[in-house]
C-alpha positions in Angstrom: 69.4 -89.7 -68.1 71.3 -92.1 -70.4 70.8 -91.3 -74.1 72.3 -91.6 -77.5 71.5 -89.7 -80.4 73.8 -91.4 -83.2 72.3 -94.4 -84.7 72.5 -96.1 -87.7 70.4 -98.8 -90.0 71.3 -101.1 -92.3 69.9 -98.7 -94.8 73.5 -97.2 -94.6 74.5 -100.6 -96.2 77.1 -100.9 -93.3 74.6 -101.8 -90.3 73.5 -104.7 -88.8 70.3 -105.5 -87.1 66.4 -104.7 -87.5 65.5 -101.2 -86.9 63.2 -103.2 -83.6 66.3 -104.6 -82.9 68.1 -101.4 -81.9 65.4 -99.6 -80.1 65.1 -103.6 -78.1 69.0 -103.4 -77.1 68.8 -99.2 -76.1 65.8 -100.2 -73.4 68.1 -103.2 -72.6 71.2 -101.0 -72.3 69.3 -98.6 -70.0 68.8 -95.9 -72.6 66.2 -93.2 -71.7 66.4 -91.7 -75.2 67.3 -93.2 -78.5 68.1 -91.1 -81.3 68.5 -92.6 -84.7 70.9 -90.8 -87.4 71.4 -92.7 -89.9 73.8 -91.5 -92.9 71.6 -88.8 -95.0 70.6 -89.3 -98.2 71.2 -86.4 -100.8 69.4 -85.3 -104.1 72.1 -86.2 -106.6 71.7 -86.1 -110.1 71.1 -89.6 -110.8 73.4 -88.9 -114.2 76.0 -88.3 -111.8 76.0 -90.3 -108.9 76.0 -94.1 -109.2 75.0 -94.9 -105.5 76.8 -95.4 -102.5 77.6 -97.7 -99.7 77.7 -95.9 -97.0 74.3 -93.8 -96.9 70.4 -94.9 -97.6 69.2 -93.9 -101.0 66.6 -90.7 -101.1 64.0 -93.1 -102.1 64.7 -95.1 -99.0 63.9 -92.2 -96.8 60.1 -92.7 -96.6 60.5 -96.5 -95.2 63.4 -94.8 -92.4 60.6 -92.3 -91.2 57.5 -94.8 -90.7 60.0 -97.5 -89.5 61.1 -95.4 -86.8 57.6 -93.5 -86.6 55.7 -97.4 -85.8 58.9 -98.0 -83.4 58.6 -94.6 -81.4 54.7 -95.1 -81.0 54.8 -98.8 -80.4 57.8 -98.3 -77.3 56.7 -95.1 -76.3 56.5 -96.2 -72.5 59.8 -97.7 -72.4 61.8 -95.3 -74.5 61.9 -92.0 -76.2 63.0 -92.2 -79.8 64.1 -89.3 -81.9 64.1 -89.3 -85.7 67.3 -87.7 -87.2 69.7 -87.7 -89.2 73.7 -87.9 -89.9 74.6 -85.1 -92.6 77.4 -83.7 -94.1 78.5 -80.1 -95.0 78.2 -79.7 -99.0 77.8 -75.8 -99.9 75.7 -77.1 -103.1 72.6 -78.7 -101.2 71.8 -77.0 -98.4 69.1 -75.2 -99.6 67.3 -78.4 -100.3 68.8 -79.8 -97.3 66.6 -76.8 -95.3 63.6 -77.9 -97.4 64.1 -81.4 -96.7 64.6 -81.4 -92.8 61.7 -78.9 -92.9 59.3 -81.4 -95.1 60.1 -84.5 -93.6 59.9 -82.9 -89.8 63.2 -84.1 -88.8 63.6 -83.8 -85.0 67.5 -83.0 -85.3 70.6 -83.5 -87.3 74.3 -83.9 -86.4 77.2 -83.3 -87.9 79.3 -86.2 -89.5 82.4 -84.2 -91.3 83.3 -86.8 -94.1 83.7 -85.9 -97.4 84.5 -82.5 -99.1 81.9 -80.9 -101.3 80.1 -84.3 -101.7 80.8 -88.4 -101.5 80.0 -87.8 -105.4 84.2 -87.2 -106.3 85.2 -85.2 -103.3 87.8 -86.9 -101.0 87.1 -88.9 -97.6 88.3 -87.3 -94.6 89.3 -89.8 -92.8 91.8 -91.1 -95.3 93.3 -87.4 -97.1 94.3 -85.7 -93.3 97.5 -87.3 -93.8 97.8 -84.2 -96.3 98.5 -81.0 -94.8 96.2 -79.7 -97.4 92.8 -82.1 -96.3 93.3 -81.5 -92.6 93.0 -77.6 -92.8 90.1 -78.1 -95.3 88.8 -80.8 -93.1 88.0 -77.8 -89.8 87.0 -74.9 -92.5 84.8 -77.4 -93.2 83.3 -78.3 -90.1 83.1 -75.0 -88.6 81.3 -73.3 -91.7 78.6 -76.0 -91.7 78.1 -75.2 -87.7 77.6 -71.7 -87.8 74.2 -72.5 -90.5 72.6 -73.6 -87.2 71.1 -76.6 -88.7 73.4 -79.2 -86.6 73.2 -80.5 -83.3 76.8 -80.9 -82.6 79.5 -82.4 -84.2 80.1 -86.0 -84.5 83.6 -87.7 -84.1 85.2 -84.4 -84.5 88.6 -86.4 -84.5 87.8 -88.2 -87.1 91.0 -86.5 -88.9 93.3 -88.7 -87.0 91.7 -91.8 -89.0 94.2 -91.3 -91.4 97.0 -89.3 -89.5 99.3 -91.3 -88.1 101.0 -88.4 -85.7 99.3 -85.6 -83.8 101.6 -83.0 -84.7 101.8 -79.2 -84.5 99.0 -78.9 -87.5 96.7 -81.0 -86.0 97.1 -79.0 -82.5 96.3 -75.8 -84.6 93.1 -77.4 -86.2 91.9 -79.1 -83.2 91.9 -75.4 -81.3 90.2 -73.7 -84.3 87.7 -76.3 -84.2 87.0 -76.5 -80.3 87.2 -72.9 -79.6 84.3 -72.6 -82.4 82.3 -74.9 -80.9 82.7 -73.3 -77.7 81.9 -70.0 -79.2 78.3 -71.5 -80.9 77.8 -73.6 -77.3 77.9 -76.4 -79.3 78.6 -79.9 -77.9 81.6 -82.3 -79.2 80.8 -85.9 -79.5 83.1 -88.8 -77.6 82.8 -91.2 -80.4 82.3 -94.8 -78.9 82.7 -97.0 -82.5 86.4 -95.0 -82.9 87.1 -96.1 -79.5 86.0 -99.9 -80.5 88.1 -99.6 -83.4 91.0 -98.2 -82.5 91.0 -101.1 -79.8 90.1 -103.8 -82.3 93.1 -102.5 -84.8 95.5 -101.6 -81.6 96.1 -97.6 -82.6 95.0 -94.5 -81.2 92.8 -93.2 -83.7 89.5 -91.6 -82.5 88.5 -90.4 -79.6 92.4 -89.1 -79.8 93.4 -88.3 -76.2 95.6 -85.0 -78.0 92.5 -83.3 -79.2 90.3 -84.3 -76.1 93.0 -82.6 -73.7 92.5 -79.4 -75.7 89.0 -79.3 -75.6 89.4 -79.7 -71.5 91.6 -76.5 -72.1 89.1 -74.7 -74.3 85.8 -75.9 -71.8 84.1 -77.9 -74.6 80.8 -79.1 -73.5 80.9 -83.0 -75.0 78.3 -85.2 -75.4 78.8 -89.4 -75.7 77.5 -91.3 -79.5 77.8 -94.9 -79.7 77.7 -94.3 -83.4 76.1 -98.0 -83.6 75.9 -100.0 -86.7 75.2 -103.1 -85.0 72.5 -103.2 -82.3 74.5 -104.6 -79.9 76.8 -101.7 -79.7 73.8 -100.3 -77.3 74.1 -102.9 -74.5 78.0 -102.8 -74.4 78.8 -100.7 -71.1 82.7 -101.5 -71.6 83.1 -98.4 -73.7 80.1 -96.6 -72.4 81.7 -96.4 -68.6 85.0 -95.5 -70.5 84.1 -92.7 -71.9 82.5 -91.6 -68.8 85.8 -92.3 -67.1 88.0 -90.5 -69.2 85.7 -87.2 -69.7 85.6 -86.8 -65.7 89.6 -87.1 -65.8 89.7 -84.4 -68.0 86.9 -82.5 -66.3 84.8 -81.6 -69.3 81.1 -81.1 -68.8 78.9 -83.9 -70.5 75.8 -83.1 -71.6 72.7 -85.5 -71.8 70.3 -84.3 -74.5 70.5 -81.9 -77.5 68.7 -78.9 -79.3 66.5 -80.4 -81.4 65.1 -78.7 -83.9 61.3 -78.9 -83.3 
């Protein structure tokens, strides 16, 4: 079964296309299962925060859930659809993050390690792993928010090569700490298809970074394939799709099709 489970909106303020026009491309693309995660909003103090351009304000939330509620109804005998979303780890709102997933009847969330503490003043991943001092942070990180059990798996869990231009001995050490947890909490790894488009487009090795994807062969990660698509026609492109599928055989990792959802 051919599914994806990380999906964006234009809500994000980086997106492109309808929500219709997504869900239109998955069944064209031969998707089974479409789960949307766009970026989470958070509860802020609004005499803090200024707003943001890469995540849907909390008052946009409502108009994400019906969209996709109308969508999921309306499609229902061509495609599953899932209602999620993409969260961070930030130690000062997860108890209303609970409350919130619990109110709004969120079918799942995944993991999308980007900022420290929160987008608010704390630093962007994938820019600050050049420092020594960011990467380490960047898998304490990532491994504390797994073991709350809220998250699917982890998204783009290279995403520390973004802004580190050499897969050296730290990141070796980081990318073990972080596979061997997720082996530990059987939790899947995601093969990040947009990284893979970019690091094409911009001619580096960035994400999915062949390094870290040879040690989670070694460590028996289970790993699951997200388009991460902020434009709709991410979904029909098989070129990175097929790919993906290549390389994860090569390494003989075990890909997984569908997720622990939360309700």
């Amino acid at each position: 079964m051919k599914t994806n489970y990380h999906t964006h909106t234009t809500r994000c303020n980086h997106a492109c296309g309808s929500d219709e026009q997504f869900v239109l491309s998955a069944i064209r693309g031969g998707f089974k299962e479409l789960g949307f995660s766009d970026h989470s909003p958070w509860n802020y103090s609004p005499s803090t925060y200024k707003g943001s351009h890469i995540r849907m304000r909390l008052e946009e939330f409502e108009d994400y859930y019906n969209s996709l509620s109308h969508l999921k109804e309306k499609y229902k005998d061509q495609i599953s659809i899932k209602i999620g979303l993409e969260v961070e780890y930030f130690p000062e709102y997860m108890e209303w993050l609970r409350r919130f997933i619990k109110e709004k009847e969120l079918d799942y969330i995944i993991l999308g390690n980007h900022f420290h503490k929160s987008d608010e003043n704390g630093p962007y991943y994938g820019h600050e792993c050049d420092k020594d001092k960011w990467l380490r942070q960047y898998a304490i990180d990532a491994i504390e928010a797994l073991e709350t059990g809220l998250y699917a798996y982890l998204a783009h869990p290279d995403l520390f090569m973004r802004g580190r231009t050499k897969f050296d001995r730290l990141a070796k050490e980081v990318s073990y700490q972080i596979c061997e947890a997720c082996k530990e909490m059987d939790i899947p790894l995601e093969y990040n298809l947009a990284g893979a488009e970019v690091s094409d487009y911009m001619h580096v090795i960035q994400y999915p970074h062949p390094e870290f994807w040879k040690i989670a062969a070694d460590v028996g990660n289970k790993v699951i394939i997200g388009c991460d698509a902020h434009n709709y026609k991410q979904l029909e492109n098989e070129h990175y799709w097929n790919k993906a599928l290549k390389h994860i055989e090569e390494l003989g990792l075990e890909r997984v099709e569908t997720i622990k959802f939360l309700r």
